[in-house]
C-alpha positions in Angstrom: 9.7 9.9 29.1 8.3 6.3 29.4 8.5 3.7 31.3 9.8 1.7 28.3 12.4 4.8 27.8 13.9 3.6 31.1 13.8 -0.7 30.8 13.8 -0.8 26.9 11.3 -2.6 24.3 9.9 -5.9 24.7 11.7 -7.6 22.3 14.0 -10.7 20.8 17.6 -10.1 20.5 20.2 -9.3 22.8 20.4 -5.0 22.1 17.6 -2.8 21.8 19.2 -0.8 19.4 20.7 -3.2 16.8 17.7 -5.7 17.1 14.6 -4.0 18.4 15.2 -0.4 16.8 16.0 -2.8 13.4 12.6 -4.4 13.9 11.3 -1.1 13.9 12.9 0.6 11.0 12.3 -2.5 8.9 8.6 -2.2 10.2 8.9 1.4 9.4 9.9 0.8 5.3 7.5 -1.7 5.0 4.3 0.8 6.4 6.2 4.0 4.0 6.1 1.3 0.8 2.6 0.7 1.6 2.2 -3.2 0.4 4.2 -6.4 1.2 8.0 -6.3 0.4 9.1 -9.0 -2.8 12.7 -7.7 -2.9 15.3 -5.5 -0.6 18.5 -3.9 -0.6 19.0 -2.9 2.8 22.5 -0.4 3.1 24.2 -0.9 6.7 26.5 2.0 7.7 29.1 2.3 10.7 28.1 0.1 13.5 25.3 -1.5 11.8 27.6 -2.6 9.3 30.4 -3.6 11.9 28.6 -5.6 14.3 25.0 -5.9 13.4 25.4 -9.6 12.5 26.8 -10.9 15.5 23.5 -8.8 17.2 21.1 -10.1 15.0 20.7 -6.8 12.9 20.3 -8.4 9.4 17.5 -11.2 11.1 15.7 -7.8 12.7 15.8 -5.8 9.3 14.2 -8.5 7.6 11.7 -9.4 10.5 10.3 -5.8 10.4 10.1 -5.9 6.1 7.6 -8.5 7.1 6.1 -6.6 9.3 6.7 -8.5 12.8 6.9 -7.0 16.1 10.4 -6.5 18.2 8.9 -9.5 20.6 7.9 -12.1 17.9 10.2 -15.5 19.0 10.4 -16.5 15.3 13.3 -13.4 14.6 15.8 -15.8 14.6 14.5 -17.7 11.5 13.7 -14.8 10.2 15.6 -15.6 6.6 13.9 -19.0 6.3 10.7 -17.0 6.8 11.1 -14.7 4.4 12.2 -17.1 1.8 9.3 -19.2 2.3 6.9 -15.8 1.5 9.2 -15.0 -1.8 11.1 -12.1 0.2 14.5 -11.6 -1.6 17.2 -9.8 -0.1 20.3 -8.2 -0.3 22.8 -6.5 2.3 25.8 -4.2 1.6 27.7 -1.8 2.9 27.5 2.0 2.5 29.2 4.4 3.9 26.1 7.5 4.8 28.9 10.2 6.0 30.1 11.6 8.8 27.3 12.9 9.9 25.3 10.0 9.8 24.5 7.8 12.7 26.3 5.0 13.7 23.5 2.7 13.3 21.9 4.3 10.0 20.2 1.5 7.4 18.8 2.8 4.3 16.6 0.4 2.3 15.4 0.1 -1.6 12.3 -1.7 -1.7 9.7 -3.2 -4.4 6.1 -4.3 -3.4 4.4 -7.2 -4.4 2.5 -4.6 -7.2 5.8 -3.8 -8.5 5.9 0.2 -6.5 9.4 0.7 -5.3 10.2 3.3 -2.3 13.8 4.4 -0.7 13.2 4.4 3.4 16.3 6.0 5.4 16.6 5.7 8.9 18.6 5.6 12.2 18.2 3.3 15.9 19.1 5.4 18.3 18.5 3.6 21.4 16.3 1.9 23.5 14.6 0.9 20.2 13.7 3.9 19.5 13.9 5.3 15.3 14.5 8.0 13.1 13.4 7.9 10.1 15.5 10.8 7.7 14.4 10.6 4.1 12.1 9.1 2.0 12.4 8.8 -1.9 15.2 10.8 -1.7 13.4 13.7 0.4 15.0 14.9 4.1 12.6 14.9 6.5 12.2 13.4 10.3 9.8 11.1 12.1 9.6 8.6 14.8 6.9 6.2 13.9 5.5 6.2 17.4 2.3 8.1 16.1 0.0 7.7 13.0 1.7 9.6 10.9 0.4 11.4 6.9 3.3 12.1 4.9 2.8 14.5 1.9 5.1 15.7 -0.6 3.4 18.8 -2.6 4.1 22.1 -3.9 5.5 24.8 -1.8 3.2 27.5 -1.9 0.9 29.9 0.5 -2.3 28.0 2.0 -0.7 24.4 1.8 -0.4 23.7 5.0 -4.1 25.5 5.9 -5.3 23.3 3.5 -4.2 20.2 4.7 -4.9 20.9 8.2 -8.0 22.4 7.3 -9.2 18.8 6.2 -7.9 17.3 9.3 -10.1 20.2 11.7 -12.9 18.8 9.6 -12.6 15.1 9.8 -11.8 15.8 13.6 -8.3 14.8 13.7 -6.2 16.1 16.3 -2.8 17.1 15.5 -0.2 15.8 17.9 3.1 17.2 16.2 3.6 18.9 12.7 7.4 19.8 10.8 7.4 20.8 7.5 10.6 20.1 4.9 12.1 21.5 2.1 14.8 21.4 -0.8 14.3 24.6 -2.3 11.5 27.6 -1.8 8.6 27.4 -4.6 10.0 23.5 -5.0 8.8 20.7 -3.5 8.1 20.2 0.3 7.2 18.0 2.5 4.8 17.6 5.7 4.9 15.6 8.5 1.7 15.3 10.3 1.8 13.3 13.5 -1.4 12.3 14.8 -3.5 11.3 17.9 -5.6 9.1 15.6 -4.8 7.5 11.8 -6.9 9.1 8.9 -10.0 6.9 7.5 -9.6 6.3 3.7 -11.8 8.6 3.2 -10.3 11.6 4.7 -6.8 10.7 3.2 -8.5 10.9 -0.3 -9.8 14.1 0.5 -5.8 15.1 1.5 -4.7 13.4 -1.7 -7.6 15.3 -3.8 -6.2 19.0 -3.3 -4.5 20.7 -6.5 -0.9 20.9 -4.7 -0.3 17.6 -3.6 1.5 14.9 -5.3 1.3 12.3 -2.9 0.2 11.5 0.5 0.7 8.0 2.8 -1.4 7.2 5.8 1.4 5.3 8.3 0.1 3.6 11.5 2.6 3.7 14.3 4.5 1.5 13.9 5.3 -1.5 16.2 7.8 -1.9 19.2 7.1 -1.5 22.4 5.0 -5.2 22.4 2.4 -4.3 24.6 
């Protein structure tokens, strides 16, 4: 635990969960989609849905689809902002199950070169984020470490391979999960790191026979310092 574990983020809004953790996860989608956000349809479920505008959720969302930090002071003009860079928007309501948390958000976005993502994710305190699926795939991260994502083919020597590259480009591995649907299908790593990749070493990840795709995230923003 950190310090800001104990006194929360340094942020704008009045709850570090439904403002500063909805920086984040909007900061989050944007860094997964790879390129500035031209349109959104962010889903609110359970108390995101139920009380995130009187906290300032829907300003936050937007705020991190730009790409701002929890502690930037123009949040609460966060709509004219975005309307001014050609953001479009949308909110509704979705109901994620019972399982889901209370403040779960799940976004469908399209960058500026037309690529189009699905980011799902929960704030679960202190400003502190889960994200839980990508394009439709169950997986887990934080976003407090650069993170590679890679979706690829389940099969013997995937994960050696991958890491393999990383040994060589002298990347330490801070934590690793791996996901899947289905064995032989499709699965998914999650490589958290102590430092990001260079381009260079991601193309080498992307180059190898099994994968289908691979993103690079920076961790992403929160704490303000």
């Amino acid at each position: 635990m950190n310090i800001f574990d104990i006194i929360g983020p340094v942020m704008v809004g009045p709850s570090s969960s439904h403002t500063a953790g909805a920086v984040r996860l909007g900061n989050a989608a944007r860094a997964i989609l790879g390129q500035p956000v031209i349109e959104a349809t962010i889903g609110l479920h359970g108390s995101f849905a139920q009380t995130g505008r009187g906290h300032g959720t829907d300003l936050a969302l937007v705020a991190g689809l730009m790409g701002w930090p929890t502690d930037d002071l123009r949040i609460p003009q966060a709509f004219d902002y975005a309307r001014e860079a050609g953001l479009h928007y949308f909110f509704r309501t979705i109901d994620a199950g019972d399982a889901a948390h209370p403040n779960f958000v799940k976004f469908w976005l399209t960058g500026q070169d037309g690529v189009k993502s699905q980011v799902a994710g929960a704030s679960i305190g202190g400003g502190r984020v889960v994200i839980s699926e990508v394009d439709d795939f169950p997986l887990a991260f934080t976003g407090d470490f650069p993170t590679i994502l890679t979706l690829h083919e389940d099969r013997p020597g995937a994960v050696a391979e991958v890491t393999g590259i990383l040994s060589k480009c002298g990347v330490n591995i801070a934590q690793m999960k791996v996901f899947r649907k289905n064995k032989g299908g499709l699965a998914s790593m999650v490589l958290e790191t102590d430092q990001p990749l260079a381009e260079a070493d991601l193309d080498a990840v992307a180059g190898l026979p099994m994968i289908k795709t691979v993103r690079c995230i920076h961790a992403i923003s929160g704490q303000g310092v």
